[in-house]
N, C-alpha and C positions, 0 to 999 in steps of 0.2 A: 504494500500500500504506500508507503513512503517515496519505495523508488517510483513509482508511474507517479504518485506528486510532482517530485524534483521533476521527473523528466516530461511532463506539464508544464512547470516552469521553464524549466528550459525551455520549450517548446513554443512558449508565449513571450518569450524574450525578457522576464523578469530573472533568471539568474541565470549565472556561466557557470558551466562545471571544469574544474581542472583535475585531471585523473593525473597522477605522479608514478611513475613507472616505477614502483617498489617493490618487494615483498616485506611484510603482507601489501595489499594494495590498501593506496590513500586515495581518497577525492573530496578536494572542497568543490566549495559553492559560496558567491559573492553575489550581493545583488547585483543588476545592470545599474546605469545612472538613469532609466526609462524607471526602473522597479523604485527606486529611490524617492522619486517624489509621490507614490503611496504613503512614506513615510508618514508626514504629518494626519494623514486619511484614515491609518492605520491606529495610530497613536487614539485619536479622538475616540474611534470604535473601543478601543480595549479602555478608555477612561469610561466612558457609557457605561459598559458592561459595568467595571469595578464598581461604579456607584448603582445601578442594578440590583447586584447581588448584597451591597450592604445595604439598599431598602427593603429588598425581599428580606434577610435577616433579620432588621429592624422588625419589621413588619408579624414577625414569625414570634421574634422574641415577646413584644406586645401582645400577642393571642392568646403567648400561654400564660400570661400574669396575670390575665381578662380571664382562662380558662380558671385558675386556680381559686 
């Protein structure tokens, strides 16, 4: 599942793969400077969630003190 991701990415020109003729084998992966300016896109979605999941918490915590 991972590898068909990356090689998605790759695929969509969001990252470069560099395989290093080792043993055992190595391969990174760098964003492109295309994939890059998701950055900030990216950022704001994972703040959303964070505050998300600590209202649902909140939210949760409150039930049960209402429950008890």
């Amino acid at each position: 599942m991972l590898t068909r991701s990356l090689q998605d990415l790759e695929e969509y020109g969001l990252v470069i793969r560099i395989q290093h003729s080792v043993i055992p084998p190595h391969v990174e992966y760098f964003l492109t400077e295309h994939s890059k300016n998701l950055i900030p896109i990216m950022t704001l979605i994972s703040e959303w969630g964070k505050d998300q999941m600590s209202r649902e918490k909140n939210e949760l915590f409150h039930y049960k003190d209402k429950k008890e």
